[in-house]
N, C-alpha and C positions, 0 to 999 in steps of 0.2 A: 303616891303616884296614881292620877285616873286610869279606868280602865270599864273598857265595854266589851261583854262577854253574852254566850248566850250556850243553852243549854235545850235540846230538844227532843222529848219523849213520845215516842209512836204508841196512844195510849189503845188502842184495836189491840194491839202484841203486845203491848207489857210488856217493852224492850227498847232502846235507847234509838233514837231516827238517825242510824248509820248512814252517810254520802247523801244527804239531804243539800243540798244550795240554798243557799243565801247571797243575798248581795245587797250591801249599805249603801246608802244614796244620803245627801245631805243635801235639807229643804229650803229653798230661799226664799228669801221674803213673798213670792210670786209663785208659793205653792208649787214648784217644780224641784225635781231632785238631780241633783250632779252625782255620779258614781263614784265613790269612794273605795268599795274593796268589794269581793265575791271570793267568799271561802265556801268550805263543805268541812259539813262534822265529821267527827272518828267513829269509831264503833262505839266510843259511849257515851254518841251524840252529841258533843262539844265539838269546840274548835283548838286546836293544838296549841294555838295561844291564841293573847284577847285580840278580839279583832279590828277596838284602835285600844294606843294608851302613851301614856306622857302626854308629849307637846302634841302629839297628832288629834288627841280628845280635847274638842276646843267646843265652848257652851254655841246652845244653838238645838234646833230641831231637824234630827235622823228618821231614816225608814229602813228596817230590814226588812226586806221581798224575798218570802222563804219558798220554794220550788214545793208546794208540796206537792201537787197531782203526779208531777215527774217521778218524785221520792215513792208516795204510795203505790204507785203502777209498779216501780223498781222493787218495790218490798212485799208485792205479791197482791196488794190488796185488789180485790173484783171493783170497779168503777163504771158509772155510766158515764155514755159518750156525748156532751161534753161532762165532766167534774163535777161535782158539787165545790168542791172546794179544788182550783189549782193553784194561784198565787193569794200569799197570804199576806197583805204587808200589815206591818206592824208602827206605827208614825210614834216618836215619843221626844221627848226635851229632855235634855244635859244641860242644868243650871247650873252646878259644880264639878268644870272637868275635875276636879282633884279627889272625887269621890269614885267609888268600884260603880258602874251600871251593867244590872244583869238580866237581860230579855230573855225567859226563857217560854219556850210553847210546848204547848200537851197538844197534840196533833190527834185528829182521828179521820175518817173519810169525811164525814158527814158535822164535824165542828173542833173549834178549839177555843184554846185558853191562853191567856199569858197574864204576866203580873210584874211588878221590878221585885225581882229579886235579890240573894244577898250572896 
């Protein structure tokens, strides 16, 4: 069974990006996103389960829009007024929902990272 997860690390703290948001949007052919789901990590920055999977992970191109300027402000870090970084999305393709896809981001003020994971 497919499954879309994501895992997100506040790399400034070297500590897992607790109550961080997210929200999935699914892209249609006209470059716009329909909202699909908005969860928030746990304390070690996951989401309590994946956040789609079975029939709901269907092929096609997603965007997770992860809150971070909100997150970093809530997790103490010093920012300027505006952010250098507040929403971060992330655009990627699901060619076989019946495979695990797993977005995960290294967060910091000032950049990130992501990769498909396993």
């Amino acid at each position: 069974m497919g499954r879309l997860t994501t895992h997100v690390l506040d790399t400034a703290s070297g500590l897992p990006a607790a109550g961080l948001v997210a929200h999935l949007l699914r892209v249609g052919p006209d470059g716009a996103g329909e909202p699909v789901k908005t969860v928030v990590t746990n304390a070690d920055g996951r989401c309590d389960a994946p956040i789609l999977e079975g029939e709901a992970l269907a092929a096609g191109t997603y965007e997770l829009r992860f809150e971070a300027g909100a997150y970093l402000r809530a997790a103490g870090h010093a920012l300027p007024e505006p952010a250098f970084l507040d929403i971060i999305p992330i655009r990627f393709g699901i060619a076989d929902p019946s495979r695990h896809y797993h977005v995960p981001l290294l967060l910091s003020p000032y950049g990130y990272s992501t990769y498909r994971g396993s």
